[in-house]
C-alpha positions as CSV (number, residue, x, y, z in Angstrom):
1,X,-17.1,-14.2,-2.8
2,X,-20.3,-12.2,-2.1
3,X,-22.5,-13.5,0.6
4,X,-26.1,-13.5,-0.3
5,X,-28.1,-11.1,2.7
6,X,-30.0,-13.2,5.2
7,X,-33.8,-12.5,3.9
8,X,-36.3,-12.0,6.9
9,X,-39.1,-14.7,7.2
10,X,-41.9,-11.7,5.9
11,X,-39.5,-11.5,2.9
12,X,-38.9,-14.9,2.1
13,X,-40.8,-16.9,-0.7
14,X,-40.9,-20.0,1.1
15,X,-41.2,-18.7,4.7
16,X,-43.5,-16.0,4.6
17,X,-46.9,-16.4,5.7
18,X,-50.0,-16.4,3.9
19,X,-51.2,-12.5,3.5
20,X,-54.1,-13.3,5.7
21,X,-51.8,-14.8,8.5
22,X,-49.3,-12.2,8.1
23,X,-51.3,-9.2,7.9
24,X,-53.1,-10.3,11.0
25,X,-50.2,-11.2,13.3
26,X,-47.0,-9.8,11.9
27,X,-46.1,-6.2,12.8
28,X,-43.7,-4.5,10.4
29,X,-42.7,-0.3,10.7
30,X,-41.5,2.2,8.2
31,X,-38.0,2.5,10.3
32,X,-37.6,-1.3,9.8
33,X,-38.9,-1.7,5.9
34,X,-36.8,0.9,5.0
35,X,-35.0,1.5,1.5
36,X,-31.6,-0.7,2.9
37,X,-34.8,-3.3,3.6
38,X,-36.2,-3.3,0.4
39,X,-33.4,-3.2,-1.8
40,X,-31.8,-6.8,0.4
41,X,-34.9,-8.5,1.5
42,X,-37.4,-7.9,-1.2
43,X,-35.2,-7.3,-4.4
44,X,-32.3,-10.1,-3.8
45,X,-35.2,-12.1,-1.6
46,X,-38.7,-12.1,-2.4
47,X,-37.7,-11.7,-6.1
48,X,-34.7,-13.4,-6.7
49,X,-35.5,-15.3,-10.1
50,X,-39.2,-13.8,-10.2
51,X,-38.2,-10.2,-10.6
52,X,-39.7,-10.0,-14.3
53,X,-42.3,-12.8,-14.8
54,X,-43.1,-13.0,-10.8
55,X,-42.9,-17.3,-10.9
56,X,-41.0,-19.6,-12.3
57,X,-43.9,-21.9,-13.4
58,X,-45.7,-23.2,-16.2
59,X,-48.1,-22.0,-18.0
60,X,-50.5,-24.9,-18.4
61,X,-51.6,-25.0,-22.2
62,X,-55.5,-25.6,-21.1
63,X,-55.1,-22.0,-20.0
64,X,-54.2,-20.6,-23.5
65,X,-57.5,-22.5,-24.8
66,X,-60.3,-20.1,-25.5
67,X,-63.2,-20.5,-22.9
68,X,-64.3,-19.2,-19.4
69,X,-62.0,-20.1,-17.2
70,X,-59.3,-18.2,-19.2
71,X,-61.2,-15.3,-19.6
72,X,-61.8,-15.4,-16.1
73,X,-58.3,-14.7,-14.9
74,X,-57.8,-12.6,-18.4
75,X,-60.6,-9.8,-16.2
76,X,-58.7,-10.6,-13.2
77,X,-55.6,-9.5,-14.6
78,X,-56.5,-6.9,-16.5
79,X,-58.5,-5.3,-13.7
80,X,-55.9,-6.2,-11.0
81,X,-52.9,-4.5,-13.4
82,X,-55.2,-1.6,-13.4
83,X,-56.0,-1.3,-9.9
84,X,-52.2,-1.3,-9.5
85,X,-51.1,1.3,-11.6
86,X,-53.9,3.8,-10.4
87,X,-52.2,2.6,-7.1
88,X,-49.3,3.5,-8.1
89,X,-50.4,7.3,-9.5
90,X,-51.9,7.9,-6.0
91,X,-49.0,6.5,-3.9
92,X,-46.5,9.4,-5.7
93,X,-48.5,11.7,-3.4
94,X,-48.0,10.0,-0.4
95,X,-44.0,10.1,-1.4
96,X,-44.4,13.8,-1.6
97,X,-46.9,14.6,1.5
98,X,-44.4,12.6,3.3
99,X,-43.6,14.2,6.4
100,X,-40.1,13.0,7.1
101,X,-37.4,10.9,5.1
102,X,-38.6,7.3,6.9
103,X,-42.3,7.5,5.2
104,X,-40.6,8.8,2.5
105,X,-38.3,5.4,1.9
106,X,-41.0,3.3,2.4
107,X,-43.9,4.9,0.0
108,X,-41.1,5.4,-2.5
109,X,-40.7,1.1,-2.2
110,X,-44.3,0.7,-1.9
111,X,-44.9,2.9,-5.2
112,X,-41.9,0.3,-7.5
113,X,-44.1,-2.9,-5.7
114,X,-47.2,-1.6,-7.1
115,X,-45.6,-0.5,-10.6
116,X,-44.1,-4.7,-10.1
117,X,-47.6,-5.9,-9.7
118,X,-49.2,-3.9,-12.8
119,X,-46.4,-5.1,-14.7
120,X,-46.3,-9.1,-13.7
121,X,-50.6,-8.9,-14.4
122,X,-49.8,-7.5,-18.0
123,X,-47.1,-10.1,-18.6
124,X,-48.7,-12.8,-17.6
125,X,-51.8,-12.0,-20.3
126,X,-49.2,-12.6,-22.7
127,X,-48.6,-15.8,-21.2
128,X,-52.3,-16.6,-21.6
129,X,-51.9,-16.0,-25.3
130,X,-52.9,-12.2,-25.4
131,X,-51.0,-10.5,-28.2
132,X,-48.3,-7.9,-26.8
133,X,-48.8,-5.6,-29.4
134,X,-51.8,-3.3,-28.3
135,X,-52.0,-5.1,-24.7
136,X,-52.1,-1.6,-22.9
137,X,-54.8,-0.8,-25.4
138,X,-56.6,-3.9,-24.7
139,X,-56.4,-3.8,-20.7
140,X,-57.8,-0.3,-20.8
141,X,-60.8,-1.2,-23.3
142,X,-61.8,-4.3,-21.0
143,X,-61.7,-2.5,-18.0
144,X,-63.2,0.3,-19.0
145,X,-66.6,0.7,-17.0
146,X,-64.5,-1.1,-14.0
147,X,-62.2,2.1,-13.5
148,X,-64.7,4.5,-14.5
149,X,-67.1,2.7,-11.9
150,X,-64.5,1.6,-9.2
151,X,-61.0,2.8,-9.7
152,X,-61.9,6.5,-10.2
153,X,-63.8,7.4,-7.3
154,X,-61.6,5.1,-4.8
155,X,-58.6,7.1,-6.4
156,X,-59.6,10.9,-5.7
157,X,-60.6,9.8,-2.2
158,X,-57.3,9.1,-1.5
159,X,-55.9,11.7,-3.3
160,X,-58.0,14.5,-2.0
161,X,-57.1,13.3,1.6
162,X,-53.6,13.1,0.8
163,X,-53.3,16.0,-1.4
164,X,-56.1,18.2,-0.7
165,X,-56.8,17.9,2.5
166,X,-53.0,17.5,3.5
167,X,-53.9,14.7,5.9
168,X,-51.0,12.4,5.3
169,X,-52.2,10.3,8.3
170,X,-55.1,9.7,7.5
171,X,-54.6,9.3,3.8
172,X,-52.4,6.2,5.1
173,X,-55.4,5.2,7.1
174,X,-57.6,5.2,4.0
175,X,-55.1,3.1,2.1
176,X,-54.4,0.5,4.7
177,X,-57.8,0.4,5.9
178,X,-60.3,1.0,3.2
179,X,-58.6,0.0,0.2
180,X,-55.9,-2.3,0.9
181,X,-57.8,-3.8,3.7
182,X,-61.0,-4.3,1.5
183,X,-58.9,-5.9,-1.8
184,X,-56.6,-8.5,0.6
185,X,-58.6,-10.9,1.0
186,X,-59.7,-11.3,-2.6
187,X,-56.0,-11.5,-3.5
188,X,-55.4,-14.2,-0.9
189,X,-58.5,-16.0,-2.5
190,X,-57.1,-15.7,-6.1
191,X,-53.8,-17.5,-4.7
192,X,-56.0,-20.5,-3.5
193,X,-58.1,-20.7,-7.3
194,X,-55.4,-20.9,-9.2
195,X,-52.9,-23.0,-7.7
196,X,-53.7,-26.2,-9.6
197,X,-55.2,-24.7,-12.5
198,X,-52.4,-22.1,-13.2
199,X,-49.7,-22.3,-10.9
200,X,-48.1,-19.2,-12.3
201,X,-50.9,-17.1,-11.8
202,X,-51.1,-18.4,-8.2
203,X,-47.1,-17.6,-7.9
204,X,-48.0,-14.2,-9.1
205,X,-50.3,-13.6,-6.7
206,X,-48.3,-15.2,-3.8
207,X,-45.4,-12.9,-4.6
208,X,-48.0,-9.2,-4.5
209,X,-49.4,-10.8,-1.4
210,X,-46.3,-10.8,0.2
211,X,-46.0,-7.3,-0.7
212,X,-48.9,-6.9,0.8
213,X,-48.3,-7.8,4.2
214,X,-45.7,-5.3,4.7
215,X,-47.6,-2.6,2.6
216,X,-50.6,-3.4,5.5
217,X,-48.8,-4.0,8.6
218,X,-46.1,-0.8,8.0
219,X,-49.4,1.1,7.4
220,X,-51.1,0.5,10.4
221,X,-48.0,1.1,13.0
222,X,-47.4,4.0,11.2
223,X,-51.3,5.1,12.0
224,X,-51.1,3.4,15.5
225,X,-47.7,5.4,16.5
226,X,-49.0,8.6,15.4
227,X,-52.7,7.9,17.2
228,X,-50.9,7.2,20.3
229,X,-48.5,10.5,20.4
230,X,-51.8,12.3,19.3
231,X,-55.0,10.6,20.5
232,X,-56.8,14.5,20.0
233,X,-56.5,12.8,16.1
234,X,-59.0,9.9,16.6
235,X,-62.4,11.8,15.8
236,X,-60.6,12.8,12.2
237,X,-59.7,9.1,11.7
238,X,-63.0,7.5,12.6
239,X,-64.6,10.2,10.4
240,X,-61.9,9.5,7.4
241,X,-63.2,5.6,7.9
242,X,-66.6,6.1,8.1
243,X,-66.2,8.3,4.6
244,X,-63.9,5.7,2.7
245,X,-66.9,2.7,4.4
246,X,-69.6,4.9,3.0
247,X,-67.8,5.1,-0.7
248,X,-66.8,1.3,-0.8
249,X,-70.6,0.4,-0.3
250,X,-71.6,2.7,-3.4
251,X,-68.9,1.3,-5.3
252,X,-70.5,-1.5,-7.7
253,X,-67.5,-3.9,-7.2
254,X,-69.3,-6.9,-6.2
255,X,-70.4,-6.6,-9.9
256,X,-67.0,-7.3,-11.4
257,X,-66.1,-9.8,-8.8
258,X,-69.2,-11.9,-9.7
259,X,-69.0,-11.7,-13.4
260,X,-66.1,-13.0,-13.1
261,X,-66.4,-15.7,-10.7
262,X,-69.5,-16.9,-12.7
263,X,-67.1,-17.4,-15.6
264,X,-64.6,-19.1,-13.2
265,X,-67.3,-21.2,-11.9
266,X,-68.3,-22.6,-15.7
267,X,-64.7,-23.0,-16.0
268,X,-63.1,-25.3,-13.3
269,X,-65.9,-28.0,-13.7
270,X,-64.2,-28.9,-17.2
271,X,-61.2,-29.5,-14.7
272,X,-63.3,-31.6,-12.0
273,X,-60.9,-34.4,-12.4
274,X,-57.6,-32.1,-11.5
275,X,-59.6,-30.4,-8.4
276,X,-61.6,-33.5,-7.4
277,X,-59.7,-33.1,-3.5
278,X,-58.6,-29.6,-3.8
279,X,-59.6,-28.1,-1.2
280,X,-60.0,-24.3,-1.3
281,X,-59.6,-23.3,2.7
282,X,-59.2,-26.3,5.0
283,X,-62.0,-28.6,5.0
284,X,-64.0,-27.0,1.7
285,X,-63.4,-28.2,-1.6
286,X,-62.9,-26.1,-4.3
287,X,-65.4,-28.0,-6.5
288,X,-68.4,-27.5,-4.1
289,X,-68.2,-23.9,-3.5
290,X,-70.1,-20.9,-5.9
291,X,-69.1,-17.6,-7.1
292,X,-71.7,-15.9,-4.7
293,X,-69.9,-18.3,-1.2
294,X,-66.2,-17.3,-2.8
295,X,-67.4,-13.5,-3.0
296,X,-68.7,-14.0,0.8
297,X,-65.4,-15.8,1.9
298,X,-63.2,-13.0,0.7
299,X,-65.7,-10.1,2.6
300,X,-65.7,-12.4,5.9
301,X,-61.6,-12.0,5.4
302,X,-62.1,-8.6,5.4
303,X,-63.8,-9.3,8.8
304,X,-60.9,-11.0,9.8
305,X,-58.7,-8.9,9.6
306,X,-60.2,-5.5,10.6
307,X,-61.0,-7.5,13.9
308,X,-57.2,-7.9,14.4
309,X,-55.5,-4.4,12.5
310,X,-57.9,-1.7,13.9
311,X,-57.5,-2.6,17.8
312,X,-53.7,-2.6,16.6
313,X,-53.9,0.6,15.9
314,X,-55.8,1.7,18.5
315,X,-59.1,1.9,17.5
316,X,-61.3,-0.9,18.0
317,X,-64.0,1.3,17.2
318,X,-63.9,1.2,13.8
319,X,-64.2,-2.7,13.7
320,X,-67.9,-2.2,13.2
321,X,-67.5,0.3,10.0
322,X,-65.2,-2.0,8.7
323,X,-67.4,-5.2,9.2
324,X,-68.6,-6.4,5.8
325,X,-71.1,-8.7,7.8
326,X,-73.2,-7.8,11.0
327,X,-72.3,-10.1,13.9
């Protein structure tokens, strides 16, 4: 008889903590989320009966029905599934500017959970009555300006550092803290949307975040341990920060959030009777909130989180280039 492995809390559908708990109070390293880990915890835990769809919900058929709110979360998808495979093209350089076999594991597992997450975003558009045939076609048309205007230029940053600059350090720093750090919190806010008005899409997006919290918290020891057997390193990090701050505030992505929160927004009132006491974040209902105070959530998140991760690591400096909104 084979014995199922024990899944770790992190790992755990039910267990785990929201990404926003998690990635603030967990602490996770490469030498613990190694390949044994993924391979037990993540693939025979975490997805165990979500490994293709990622949820075992229903579709509701309002969300088929052509109007804003579904082609709110058809953007969301579309640019989300993008984001991850550009993820996933930068990520193969961290697997080969590894320096030793443990990094190595773990951005080899981190590159399959962001290939996971562009493919689950693509599936589910099918779900939402997209046709399959030409869907790659499609998701590259709609999110055209989005990766020429965002994707692109957060992409070669993190390249160059990685593979340019040979800073494998500090290219993890950029990911953790600049890009993965930034996007969180939205992804935490598109769990709490959706779980009434399309519980799949919000088991979709609690399954990435759960990725999440190890891809953020693995980051940051592995930047923390190496700051504290070289603290000669910090001046490089704070000025690999303060470059990856500098490009997110050029970076028009506000833009695409809004647009499609303003579609959202038109979208859940036809619903008003379903979300009458949902409540998006303990004591603020869903209903009462607008695209602009949703956008504004996520970014004090970001806040949030930076406040906890960068003393983690060991500099508490950097809270202040991070900070989305003064104090």
């Amino acid at each position: 008889m084979t014995t199922l492995p024990q899944i770790p809390v992190e790992a755990d559908w039910d267990r785990a903590p929201n990404l926003l708990d998690g990635a603030q109070e967990m602490t996770l390293t490469a030498e613990e989320c190694d390949l044994g880990y993924w391979l037990s915890a993540v693939a025979q835990g975490t997805l165990r009966g979500r490994a293709e769809a990622g949820h075992d919900a229903v579709t509701p058929a309002h969300m088929r029905e052509e109007g804003p709110l579904r082609e709110a979360l058809v953007l969301e998808l579309g640019n989300r599934s993008l984001a991850e495979s550009r993820a996933v093209n930068v990520l193969s350089h961290y697997v080969i500017g590894a320096p030793g076999v443990v990094e190595q594991e773990f951005f080899a597992t981190q590159v399959i959970d962001e290939a996971r997450h562009a493919m689950i975003f693509r599936k589910h558009l099918v779900d939402l009555g997209v046709p399959e045939a030409g869907l790659l076609e499609f998701i590259r048309e709609q999110g055209t300006d989005y990766t020429r205007r965002v994707l692109n230029p957060i992409a070669e940053f993190a390249t160059t550092v990685v593979r340019d600059e040979g800073d494998f350090i500090g290219a993890v720093a950029v990911f953790t803290i600049v890009i993965e750090g930034v996007l969180a919190p939205a992804a935490e806010l598109s769990e709490r949307k959706w779980t009434l008005l399309d519980p799949a899409a919000a088991e979709i997006a609690r399954g990435a975040s759960i990725d999440e919290i190890r891809h953020l918290t693995v980051g940051s020891s592995i930047v923390r341990d190496h700051l504290a057997r070289n603290p000669s390193y910090r001046p490089r990090l704070i000025e690999l920060i303060r470059r990856g701050r500098q490009l997110w505030d050029e970076l028009p992505s506000e833009e695409f959030v809004l647009e499609r929160e303003e579609l959202f927004q038109q979208g859940m009132f036809a619903h008003a009777e379903l979300l009458r006491d949902y409540e998006v974040f303990p004591g603020c209902k869903l209903l009462e909130t607008t695209p602009k105070e949703r956008y504004d959530l996520a970014e004090r998140w970001t806040d949030d989180m930076a406040e906890v991760r960068l003393p983690y690591m060991g500099i508490p400096e950097a809270v202040d280039l991070i900070r989305t909104h003064p104090r």
